[in-house]
N, C-alpha and C positions, 0 to 999 in steps of 0.2 A: 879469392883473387878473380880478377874479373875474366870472361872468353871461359872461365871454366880451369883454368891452368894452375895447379899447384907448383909453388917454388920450382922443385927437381926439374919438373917436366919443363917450363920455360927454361931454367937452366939448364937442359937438354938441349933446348930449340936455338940458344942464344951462345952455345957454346961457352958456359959459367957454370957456379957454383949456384946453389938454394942460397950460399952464407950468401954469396955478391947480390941474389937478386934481391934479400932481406934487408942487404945493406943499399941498395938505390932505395928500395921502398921506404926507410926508416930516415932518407936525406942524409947516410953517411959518406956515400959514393956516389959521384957522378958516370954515368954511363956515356963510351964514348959514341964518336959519332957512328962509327961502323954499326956498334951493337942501340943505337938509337934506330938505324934504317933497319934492323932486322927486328926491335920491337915494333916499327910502323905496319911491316909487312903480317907479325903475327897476331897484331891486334885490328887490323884492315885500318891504318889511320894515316891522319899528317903529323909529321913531326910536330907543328907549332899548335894540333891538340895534345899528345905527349907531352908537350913541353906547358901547358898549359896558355898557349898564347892563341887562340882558338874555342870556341866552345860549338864549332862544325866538325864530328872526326874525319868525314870525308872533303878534300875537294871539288869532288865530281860530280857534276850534276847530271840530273836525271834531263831526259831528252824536252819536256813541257818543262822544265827549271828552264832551260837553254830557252826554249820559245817563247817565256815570257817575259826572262831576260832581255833581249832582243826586243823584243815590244816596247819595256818601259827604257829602254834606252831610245826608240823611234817616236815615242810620245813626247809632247810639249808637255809645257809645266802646267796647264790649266789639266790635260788628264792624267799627268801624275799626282795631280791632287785631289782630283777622283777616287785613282786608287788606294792612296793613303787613307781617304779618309775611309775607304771601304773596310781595307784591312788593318785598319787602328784598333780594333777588340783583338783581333789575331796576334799581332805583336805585343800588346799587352797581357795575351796569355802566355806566350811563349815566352817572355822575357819574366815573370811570375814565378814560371815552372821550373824556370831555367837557376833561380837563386835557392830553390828548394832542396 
């Protein structure tokens, strides 16, 4: 199990059973919202990576994510096309890695 966590112990942490956490894991159970916010919190993630609707676990960016955020949102479209074409090998590695 991923974080290191065997059944009991996240059933510890989640206030459940080993059976319940076998049975979310196996797709027999769905896990309610409450115990969704208290898996985000013990796996450090967002719901919608949980949920699989994400492939970022975190939202939060790192303080240079923010600043260059911010950059390519102040840039015109002739240097965001700069930097795409810069970072076109990076994305294509990442999105590679990312189906493996």
């Amino acid at each position: 199990m991923k974080a290191g966590l065997r059944q009991p112990d996240l059933g510890v942490k989640l206030n459940c059973t080993a059976m319940t956490i076998s049975r979310y894991e196996r797709g027999e159970a769905d896990p309610d919202i409450e115990t969704i916010c208290r898996l985000c919190d013990v796996f450090g993630c967002t719901a919608d990576y949980l949920l699989g609707r994400s492939d970022l676990p975190s939202a939060e960016l790192t303080p240079e994510e923010v600043e260059l955020l911010l950059a390519w949102r102040a840039a015109d479209d002739h240097d965001r096309a700069i930097v795409s074409t810069t970072l076109a090998p990076y994305k294509e590695e990442s999105s590679s890695s990312a189906a493996v």
